[in-house]
Each structure stands twice: as C-alpha cells, then as structure tokens.
C-alpha positions as CSV (number, residue, x, y, z in Angstrom):
1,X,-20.1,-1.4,-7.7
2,X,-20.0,-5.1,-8.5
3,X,-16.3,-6.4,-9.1
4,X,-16.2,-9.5,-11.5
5,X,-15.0,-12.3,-9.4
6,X,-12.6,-13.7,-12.1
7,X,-10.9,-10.5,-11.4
8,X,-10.7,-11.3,-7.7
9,X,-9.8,-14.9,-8.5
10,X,-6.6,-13.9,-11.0
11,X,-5.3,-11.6,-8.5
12,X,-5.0,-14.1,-5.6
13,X,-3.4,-16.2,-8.3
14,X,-0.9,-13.4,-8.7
15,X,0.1,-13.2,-5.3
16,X,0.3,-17.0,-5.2
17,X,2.4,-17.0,-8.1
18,X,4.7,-14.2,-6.9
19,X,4.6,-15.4,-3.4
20,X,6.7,-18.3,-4.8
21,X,9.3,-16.3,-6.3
22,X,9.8,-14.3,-3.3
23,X,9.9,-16.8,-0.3
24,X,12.5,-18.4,-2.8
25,X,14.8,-15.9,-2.7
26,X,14.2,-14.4,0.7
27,X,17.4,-13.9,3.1
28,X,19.5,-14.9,0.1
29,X,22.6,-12.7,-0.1
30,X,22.5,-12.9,-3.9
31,X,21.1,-10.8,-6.2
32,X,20.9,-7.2,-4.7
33,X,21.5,-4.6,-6.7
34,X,20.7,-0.8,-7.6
35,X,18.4,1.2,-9.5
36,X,19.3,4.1,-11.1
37,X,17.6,6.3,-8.2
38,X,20.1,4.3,-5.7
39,X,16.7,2.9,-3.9
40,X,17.5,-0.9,-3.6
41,X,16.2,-3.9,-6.2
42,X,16.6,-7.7,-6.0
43,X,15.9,-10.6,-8.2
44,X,12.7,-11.5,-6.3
45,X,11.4,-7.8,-7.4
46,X,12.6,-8.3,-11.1
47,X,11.1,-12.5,-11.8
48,X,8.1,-11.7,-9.6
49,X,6.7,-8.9,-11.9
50,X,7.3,-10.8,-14.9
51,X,5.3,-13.6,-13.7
52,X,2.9,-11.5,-12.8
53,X,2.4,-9.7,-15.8
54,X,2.9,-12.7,-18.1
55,X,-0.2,-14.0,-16.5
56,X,-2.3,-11.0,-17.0
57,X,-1.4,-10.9,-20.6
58,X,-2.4,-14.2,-21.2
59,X,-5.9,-13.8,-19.1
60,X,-7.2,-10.1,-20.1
61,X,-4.2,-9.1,-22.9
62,X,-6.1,-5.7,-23.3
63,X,-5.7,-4.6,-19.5
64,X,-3.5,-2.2,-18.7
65,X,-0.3,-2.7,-16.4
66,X,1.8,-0.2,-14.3
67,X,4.5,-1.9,-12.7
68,X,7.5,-0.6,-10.5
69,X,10.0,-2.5,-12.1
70,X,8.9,-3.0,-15.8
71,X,6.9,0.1,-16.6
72,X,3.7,0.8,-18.2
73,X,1.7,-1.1,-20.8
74,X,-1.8,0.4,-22.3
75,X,-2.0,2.5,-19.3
76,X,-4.8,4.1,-20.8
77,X,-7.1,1.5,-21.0
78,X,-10.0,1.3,-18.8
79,X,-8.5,-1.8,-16.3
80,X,-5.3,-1.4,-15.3
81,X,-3.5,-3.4,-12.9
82,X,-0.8,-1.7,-10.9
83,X,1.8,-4.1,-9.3
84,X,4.5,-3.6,-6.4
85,X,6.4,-6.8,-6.5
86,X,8.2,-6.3,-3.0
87,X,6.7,-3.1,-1.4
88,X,9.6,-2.5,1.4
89,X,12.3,-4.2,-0.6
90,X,15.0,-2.2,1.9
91,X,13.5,-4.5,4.8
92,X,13.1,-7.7,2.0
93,X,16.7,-7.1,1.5
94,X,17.9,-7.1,5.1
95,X,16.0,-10.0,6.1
96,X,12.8,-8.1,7.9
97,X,9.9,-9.6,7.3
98,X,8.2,-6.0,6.7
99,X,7.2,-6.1,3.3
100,X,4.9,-7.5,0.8
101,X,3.8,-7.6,-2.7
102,X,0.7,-4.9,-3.5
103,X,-1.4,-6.1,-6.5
104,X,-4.4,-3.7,-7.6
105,X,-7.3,-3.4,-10.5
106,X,-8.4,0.2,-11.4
107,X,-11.6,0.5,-13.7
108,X,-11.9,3.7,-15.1
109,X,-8.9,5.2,-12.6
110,X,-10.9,4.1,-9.8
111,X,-9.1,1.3,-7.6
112,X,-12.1,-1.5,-7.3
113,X,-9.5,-4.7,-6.1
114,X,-6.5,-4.9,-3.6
115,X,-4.5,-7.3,-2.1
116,X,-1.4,-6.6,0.7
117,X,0.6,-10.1,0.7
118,X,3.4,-11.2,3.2
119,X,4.0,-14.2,1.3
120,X,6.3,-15.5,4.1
121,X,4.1,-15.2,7.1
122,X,1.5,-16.2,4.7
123,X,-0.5,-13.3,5.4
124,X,-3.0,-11.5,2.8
125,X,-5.4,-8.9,3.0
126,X,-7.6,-8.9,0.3
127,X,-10.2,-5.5,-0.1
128,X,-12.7,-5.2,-2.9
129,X,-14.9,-2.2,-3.8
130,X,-17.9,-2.5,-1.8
131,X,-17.3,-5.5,0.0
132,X,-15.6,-5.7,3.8
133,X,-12.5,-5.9,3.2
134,X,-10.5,-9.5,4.6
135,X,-7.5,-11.2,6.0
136,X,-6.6,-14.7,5.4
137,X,-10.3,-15.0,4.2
138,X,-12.2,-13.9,7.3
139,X,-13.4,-10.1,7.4
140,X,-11.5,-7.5,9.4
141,X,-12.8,-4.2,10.5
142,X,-10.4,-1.0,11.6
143,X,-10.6,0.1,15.4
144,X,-12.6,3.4,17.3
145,X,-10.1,5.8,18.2
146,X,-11.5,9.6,18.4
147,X,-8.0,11.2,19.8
148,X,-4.5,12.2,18.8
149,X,-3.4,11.7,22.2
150,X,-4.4,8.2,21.9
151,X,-3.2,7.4,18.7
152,X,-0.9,4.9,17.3
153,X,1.0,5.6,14.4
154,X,3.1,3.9,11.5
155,X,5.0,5.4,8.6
156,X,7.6,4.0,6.2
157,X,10.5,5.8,7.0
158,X,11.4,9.1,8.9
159,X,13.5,9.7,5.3
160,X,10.4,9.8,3.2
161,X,9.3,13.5,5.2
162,X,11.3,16.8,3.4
163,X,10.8,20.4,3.5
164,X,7.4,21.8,4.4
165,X,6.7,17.7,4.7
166,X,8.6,17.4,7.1
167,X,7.5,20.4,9.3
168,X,3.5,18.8,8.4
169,X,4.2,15.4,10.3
170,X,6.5,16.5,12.8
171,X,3.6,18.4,14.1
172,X,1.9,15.5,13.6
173,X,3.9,13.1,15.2
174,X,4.0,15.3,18.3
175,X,0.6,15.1,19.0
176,X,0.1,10.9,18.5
177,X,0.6,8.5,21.5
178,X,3.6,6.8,19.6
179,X,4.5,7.7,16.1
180,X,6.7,4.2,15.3
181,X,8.5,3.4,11.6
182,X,9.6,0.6,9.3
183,X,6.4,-1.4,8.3
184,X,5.9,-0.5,4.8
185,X,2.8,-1.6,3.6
186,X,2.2,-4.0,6.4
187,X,1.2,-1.0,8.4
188,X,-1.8,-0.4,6.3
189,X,-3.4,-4.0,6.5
190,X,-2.3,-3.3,11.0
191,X,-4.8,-0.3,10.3
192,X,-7.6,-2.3,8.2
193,X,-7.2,-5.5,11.4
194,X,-7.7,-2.3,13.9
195,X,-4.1,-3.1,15.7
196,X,-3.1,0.6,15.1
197,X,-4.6,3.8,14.0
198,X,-3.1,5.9,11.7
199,X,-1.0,5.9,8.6
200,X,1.3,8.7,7.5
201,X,3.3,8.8,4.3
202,X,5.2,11.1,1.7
203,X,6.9,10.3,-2.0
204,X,4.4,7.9,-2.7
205,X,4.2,6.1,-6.0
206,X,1.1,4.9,-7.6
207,X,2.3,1.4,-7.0
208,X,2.8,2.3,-3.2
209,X,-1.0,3.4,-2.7
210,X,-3.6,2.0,-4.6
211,X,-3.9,-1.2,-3.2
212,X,-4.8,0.1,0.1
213,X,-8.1,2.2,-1.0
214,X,-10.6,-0.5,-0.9
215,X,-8.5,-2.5,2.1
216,X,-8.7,0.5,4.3
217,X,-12.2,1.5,3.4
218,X,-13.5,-2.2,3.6
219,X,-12.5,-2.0,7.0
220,X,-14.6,1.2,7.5
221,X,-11.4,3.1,7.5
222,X,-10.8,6.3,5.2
223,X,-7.9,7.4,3.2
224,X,-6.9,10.2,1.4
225,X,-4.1,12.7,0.8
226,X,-2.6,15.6,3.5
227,X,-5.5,17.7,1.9
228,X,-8.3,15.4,2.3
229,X,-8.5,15.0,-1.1
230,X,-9.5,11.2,-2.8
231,X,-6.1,9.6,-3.9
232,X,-6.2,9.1,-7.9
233,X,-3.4,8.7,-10.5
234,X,-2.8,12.2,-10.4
235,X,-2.2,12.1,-6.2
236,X,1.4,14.2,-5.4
237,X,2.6,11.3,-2.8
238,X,0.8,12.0,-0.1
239,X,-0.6,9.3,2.0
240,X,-3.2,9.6,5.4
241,X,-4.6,6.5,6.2
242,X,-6.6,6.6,9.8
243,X,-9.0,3.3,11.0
244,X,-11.7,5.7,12.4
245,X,-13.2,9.1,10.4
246,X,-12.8,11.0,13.7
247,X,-9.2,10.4,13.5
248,X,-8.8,11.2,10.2
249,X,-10.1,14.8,10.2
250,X,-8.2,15.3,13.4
251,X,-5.0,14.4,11.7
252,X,-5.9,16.4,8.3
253,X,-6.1,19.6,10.9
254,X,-3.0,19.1,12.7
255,X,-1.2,18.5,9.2
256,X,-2.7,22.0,7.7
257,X,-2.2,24.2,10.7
258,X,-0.3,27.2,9.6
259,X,3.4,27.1,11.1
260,X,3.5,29.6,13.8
261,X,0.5,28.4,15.1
C-alpha cells in the first residue's frame, strides 16, 4: 500500500509541534491534575492535543480524529488520526523520561502511519505501511530470538494485568529470561531497534496501540492480540508485541494454556 508522503510529512510536523509543548513543561511541578478515572493528566497532555489537532483541521478538515484527551471527531471517516499526547504520562509526571507522544493515520480502520516520539531525548521512530520502519531516520530491524527462556520482556505496569489476565502473563512472565516494567511505549520502539524481545500489555486503548502496527511490523516484527488475532478498533486491550515470529507464537501458547496445565 502506498502511503501519501504529505501524510508522512504532517505527522512529523505533529510531533515537532507537540514535542515543543512537552519538553516545555517537562519536570515542572505545575499543572498536574486528575481525570475523572483518577489516571493522571498534565497541561503538556491538554495544549499538546490541541495543537495537534488544530493543525490537522486546517491541513485535511475532513479527517477523522480520536484523541485521549479531547475525544472524537468524524470518527467514521475513512482517515482518522488517533493521537496520545504523552503515552506514560505517570512517568512524564514524575520526571522519567519513559514516555512519548503516539501519533497514527488509519485509512479504512487499517493503521498505514506511526510515529513513537521521546521529544526529550529527541528520539522518533517513525513506521509506515509497507516500508521498514525507522529511528531518527535510519532503518531499524527487530532482533532473532526463537526461546522463552531467552527472552526479554517489557510491559507497562504489573497494575495493567487483572483476573484471568493476570493468571495469562504470570505464566508468561515465568517462562521469559527477565520480564522488566515501566517503559510505556518506549518499550515497543526497544522491540522494533531489536534491544529486547517481547511486549506484553492489558487495558489497552486505541490510542495506546495503533501506532505501533506498522513500527513493529517495519521492523519485521509481528503484533497482535493474546488470541493472535490482528489488532483493529474493535481489539478488547490486549497487546503481544514480539521482534521475531517464532517468539510470538511461543508466547501466544504459553498465554492460552489451560490453567491446571
């Protein structure tokens, strides 16, 4: 599929112009507040979004937007962009540098464009539908790894896992080398650079995964949810991300083993 470049071209002027916003207000003490789930928002969350979607207005005003912070506008059109102005806003908040903006383009509910951005470390991955996905500009491809046992893996939070969830990646976690938290969406471009191996995440919003489709598969990685199953706007939350296929199915077994097994 061919992805129009002045697509590409807004999008890294989205994460410049958010990048702004946040490094602005990052480590401030200021401006940290509450949603009404009790999950954590700041200022650079709130101005970075409307930037953001000021700018697609003006460019393509008949494209779609999902945001986490301002809601949904013609969400139903064929391109929709889906924007995460600070993915990991808990770490943001605290002063860790693991977090980062997620900007994405679906066509037809089918994620063609996404971008990971630490605009601090000035760090972007950048993956587009059929082309190798990139960081900083220079292609990146995930790593060989055809074990559990020798296995590195990230998730968000051990807080994200409940119920039969929870049981799923503790088995998980049990048979991985190290099974390691806290990098938010940082730990997906780590899988895409081939610096670690798998991904594993629960209560996921659409914001939280769709940029990471074409970076992990760019990188000749797969993704999908616990089932196996392609990730769409209908996914439950689910996230499996793994650098090598082999890896991948061995995960998807050890997550659907029956429990007394």
């Amino acid at each position: 599929m061919h992805v129009n470049e002045t697509y590409v071209d807004l999008a890294g002027r989205l994460a410049e112009a958010s990048g702004k916003i946040v490094r602005r207000h990052f480590r401030s003490l200021s401006g940290v507040g509450e949603k009404q789930d009790l999950t954590p928002v700041t200022i650079a969350d709130k101005e970075a979004e409307i930037v953001m979607r000021e700018m697609i207005q003006v460019e393509y005003p008949d494209h779609g937007i999902v945001g986490e912070e301002g809601g949904n506008t013609l969400q139903n059109n064929e391109f929709v962009w889906v924007l995460d102005p600070i993915d990991g806003t808990k770490n943001y908040a605290s002063g860790s540098y693991q977090f980062g903006t997620l900007i994405s383009l679906l066509k037809g509910g089918i994620c063609i464009l996404g971008i990971i951005d630490q605009p601090v470390l000035k760090e972007r991955w950048l993956g587009v539908r059929g082309q190798p996905t990139t960081f900083n500009g220079d292609p990146v491809q995930a790593r060989t790894c055809d074990e559990l046992t020798h296995a590195w893996m990230y998730s968000s939070s051990p807080d994200m896992f409940r119920l039969d969830d929870k049981k799923k990646f503790a088995r998980l976690a049990s048979r991985v080398k190290y099974s390691l938290f806290g990098t938010d969406c940082i730990g997906y471009g780590l899988v895409a650079s081939g610096f670690t191996d798998i991904i594993c995440e629960a209560q996921m919003r659409l914001w939280d995964y769709t940029a990471h489709i074409p970076i992990i598969e760019g990188a000749g990685g797969v993704i999908s949810d616990w089932m196996g199953n392609p990730l769409t706007l209908n996914s439950r939350g689910t996230v499996l991300a793994c650098g090598d296929v082999r890896m991948h199915e061995a995960a998807l077994e050890a997550l659907s083993e029956p429990e007394n097994s």
